[in-house]
C-alpha positions in Angstrom: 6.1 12.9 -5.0 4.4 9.9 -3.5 6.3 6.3 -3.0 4.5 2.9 -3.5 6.2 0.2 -1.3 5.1 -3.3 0.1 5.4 -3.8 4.2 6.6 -7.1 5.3 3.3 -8.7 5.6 2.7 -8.0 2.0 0.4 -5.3 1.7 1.2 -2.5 -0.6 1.4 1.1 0.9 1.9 4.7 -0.1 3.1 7.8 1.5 4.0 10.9 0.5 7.5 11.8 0.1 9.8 13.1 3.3 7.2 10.7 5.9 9.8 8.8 8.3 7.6 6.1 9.6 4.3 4.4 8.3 2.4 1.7 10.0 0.5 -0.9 8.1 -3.2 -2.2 8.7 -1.1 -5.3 10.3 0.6 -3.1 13.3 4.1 -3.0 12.1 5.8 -0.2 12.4 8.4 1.0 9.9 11.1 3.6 8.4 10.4 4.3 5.0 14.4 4.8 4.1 14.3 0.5 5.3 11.9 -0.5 2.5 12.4 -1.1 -1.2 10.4 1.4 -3.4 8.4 0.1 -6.3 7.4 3.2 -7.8 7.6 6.9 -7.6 4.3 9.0 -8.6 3.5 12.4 -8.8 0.1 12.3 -7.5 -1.8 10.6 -4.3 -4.8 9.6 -7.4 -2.2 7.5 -9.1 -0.3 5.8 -6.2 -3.7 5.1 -5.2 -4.3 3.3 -8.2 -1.1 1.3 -8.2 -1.6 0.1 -4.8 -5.0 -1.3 -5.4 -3.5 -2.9 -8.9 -0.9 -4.8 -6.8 -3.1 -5.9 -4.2 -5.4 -7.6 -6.5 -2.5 -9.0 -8.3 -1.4 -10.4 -4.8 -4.8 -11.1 -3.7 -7.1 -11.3 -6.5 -10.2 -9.3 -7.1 -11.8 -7.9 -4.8 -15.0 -9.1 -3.6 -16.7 -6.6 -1.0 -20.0 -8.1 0.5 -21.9 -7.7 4.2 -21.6 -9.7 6.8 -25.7 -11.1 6.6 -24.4 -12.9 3.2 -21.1 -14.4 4.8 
């Protein structure tokens, strides 16, 4: 079972199921039983697909590019 949550900064995470502590891209350090899970999924491939939905609903598309073009 794999848990889709958000961290305070507002990214959305996943971890698999029975993980005490995650820490975000942003630093923070968390418990899992301390945040409010958005959805429970069976498999990694799907959690991974509803954290990438919710970021671009957050965020917006996402547009990968080098750093020459920037």
């Amino acid at each position: 079972m794999y848990l889709v949550f958000r961290c305070d900064c507002g990214r959305a995470m996943y971890s698999k199921e029975g993980v005490v502590r995650k820490k975000c891209v942003c630093g923070k350090t968390f418990t899992l039983k301390s945040r409010r899970i958005i959805k429970k999924t069976d498999d990694f491939k799907t959690a991974s697909k509803l954290v990438r939905e919710l970021q671009e609903e957050k965020y917006g598309g996402l547009k990968f590019t080098t750093a020459d073009r920037i």
